[in-house]
C-alpha positions as CSV (number, residue, x, y, z in Angstrom):
1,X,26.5,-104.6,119.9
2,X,23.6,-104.0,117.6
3,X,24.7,-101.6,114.9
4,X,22.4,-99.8,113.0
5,X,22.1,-100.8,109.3
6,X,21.6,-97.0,107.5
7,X,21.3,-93.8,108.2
8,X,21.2,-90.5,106.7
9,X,23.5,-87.7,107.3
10,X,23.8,-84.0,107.4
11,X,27.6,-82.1,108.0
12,X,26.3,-81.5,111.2
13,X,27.2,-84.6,113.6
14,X,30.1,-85.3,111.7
15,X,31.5,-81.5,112.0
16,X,30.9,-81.9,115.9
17,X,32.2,-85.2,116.8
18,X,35.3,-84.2,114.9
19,X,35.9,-81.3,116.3
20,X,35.5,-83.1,120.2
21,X,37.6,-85.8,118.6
22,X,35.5,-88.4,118.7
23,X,34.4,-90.0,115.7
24,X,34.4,-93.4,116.6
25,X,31.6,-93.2,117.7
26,X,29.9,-93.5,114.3
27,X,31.5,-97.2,113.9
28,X,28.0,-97.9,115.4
29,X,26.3,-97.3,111.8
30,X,26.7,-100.5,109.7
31,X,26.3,-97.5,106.5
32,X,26.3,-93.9,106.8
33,X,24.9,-92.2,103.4
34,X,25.6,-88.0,102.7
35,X,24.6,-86.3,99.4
36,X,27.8,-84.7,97.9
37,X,26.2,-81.4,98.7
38,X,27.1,-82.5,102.6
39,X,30.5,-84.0,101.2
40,X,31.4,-80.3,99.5
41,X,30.5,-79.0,103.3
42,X,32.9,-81.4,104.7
43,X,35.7,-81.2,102.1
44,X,39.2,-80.4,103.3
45,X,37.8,-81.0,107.3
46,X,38.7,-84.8,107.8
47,X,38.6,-87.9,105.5
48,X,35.2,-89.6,105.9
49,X,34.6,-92.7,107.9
50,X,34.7,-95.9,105.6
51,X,31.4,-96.7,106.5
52,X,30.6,-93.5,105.3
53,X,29.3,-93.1,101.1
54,X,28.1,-90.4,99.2
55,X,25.1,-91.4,96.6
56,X,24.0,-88.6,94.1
57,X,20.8,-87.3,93.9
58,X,18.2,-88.1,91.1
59,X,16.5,-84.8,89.1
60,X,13.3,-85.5,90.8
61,X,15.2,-85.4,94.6
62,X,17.4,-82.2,93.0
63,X,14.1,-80.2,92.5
64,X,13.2,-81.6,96.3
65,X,16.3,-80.3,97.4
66,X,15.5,-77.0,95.6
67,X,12.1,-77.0,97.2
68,X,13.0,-77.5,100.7
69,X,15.8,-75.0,100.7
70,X,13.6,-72.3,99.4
71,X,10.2,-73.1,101.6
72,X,11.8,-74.2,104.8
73,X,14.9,-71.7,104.8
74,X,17.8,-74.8,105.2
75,X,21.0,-74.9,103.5
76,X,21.8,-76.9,100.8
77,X,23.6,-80.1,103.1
78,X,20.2,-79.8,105.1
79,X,18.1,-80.1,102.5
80,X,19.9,-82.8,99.9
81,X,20.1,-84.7,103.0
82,X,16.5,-84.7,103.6
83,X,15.8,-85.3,99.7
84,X,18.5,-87.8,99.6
85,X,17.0,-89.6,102.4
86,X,13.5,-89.5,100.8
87,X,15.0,-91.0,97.1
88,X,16.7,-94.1,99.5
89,X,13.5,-94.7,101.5
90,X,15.8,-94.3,104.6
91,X,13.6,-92.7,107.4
92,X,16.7,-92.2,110.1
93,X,18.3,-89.1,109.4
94,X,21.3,-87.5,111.7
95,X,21.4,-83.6,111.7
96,X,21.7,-81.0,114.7
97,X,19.5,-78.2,112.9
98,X,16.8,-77.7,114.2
99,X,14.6,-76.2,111.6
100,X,16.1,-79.4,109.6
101,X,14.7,-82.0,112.2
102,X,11.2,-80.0,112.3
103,X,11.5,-80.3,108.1
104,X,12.6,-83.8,107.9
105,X,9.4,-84.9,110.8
106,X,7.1,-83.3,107.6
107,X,9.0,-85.4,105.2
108,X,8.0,-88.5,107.3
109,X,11.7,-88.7,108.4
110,X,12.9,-89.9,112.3
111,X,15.6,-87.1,112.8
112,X,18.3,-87.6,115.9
113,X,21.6,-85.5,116.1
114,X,24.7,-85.6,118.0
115,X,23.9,-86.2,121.8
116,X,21.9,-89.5,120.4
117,X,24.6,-91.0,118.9
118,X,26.2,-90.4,122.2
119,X,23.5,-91.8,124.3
120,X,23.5,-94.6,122.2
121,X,27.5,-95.2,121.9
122,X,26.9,-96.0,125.5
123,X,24.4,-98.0,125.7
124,X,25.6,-100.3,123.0
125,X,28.8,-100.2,125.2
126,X,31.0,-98.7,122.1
127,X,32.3,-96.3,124.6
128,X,32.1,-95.7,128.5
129,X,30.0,-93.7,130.4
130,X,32.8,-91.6,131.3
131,X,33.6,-91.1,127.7
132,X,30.3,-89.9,126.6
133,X,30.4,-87.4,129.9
134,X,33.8,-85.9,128.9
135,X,32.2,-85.9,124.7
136,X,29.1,-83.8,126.5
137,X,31.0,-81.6,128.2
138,X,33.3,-81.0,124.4
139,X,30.4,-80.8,122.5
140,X,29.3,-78.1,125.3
141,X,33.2,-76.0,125.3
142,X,34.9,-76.9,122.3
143,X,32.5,-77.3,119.9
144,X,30.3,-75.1,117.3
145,X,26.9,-77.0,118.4
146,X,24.7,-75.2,120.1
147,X,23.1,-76.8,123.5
148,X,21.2,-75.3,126.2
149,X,22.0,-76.1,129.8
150,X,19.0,-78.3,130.4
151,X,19.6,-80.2,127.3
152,X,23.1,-81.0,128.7
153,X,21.6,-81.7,131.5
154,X,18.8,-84.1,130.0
155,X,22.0,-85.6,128.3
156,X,24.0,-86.4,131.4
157,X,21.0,-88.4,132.7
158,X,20.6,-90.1,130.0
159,X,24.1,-91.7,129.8
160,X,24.2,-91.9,133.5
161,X,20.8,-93.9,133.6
162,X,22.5,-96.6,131.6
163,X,23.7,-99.9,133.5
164,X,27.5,-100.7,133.4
């Protein structure tokens, strides 16, 4: 299994996959980095993953931060994320706003969410097809994400296109 070295996180994909149960899934990231501003939006939901750190943000990526909320309209995780992950010159940031991901692609950023890290739990065989079918259909009934029923769909295929 290739893991991937670094990534950047927002609350988001952790707050889902906890709430399906299935955080395990993010033992495919070698290191996740948050900002604390995504820690405080976590705080008193789960302990992190140990692969997981928090780095604080510099004064220059604090007035990004301040910048981005303002202009683009994101929250404070959203945005510190997006500033933290322009400080660490880390271009793959994890979030499931959408008005983050469109920010983050003007930052120069590579922005995936949730049903990614699914599609690729699968195909790096950390979990079964099955699995990622039953975290789909969670993510779609017991969860606070938001997916349409063609990007379910989409998602299904995905994970059901994969050999094994």
């Amino acid at each position: 299994m290739a893991k991937i070295d670094t990534a950047i996180f927002d609350a988001g994909p952790f707050i889902h996959l906890q709430q399906i149960g299935s955080l395990e899934v993010l033992t495919q990231f070698r290191k996740i980095i948050i900002s604390k501003q995504v820690k405080d939006e976590l705080l008193g939901g789960f302990p992190l993953p140990k692969n997981c750190i928090v780095v604080g943000l510099t004064g220059k990526s604090k007035d990004l931060t301040k910048m981005t909320s303002e202009r683009y309209d994101l929250g404070l995780g959203e945005s510190s994320a997006i500033a933290l992950a322009k400080q660490e010159g880390i271009k793959l940031f994890f979030t499931d706003d959408l008005t983050a991901r469109e920010t983050a692609k003007r930052f120069g950023l590579t922005p995936h969410g949730t049903l990614a890290i699914l599609t690729r739990a699968v195909r790096e065989e950390t979990i079964s097809k099955q699995k990622a079918i039953m975290c789909l259909e969670k993510l779609r009934t017991q969860s606070s994400m938001y997916l349409t029923a063609d990007l379910v769909e989409w998602t299904r295929k995905q994970i059901e296109t994969y050999h094994k």
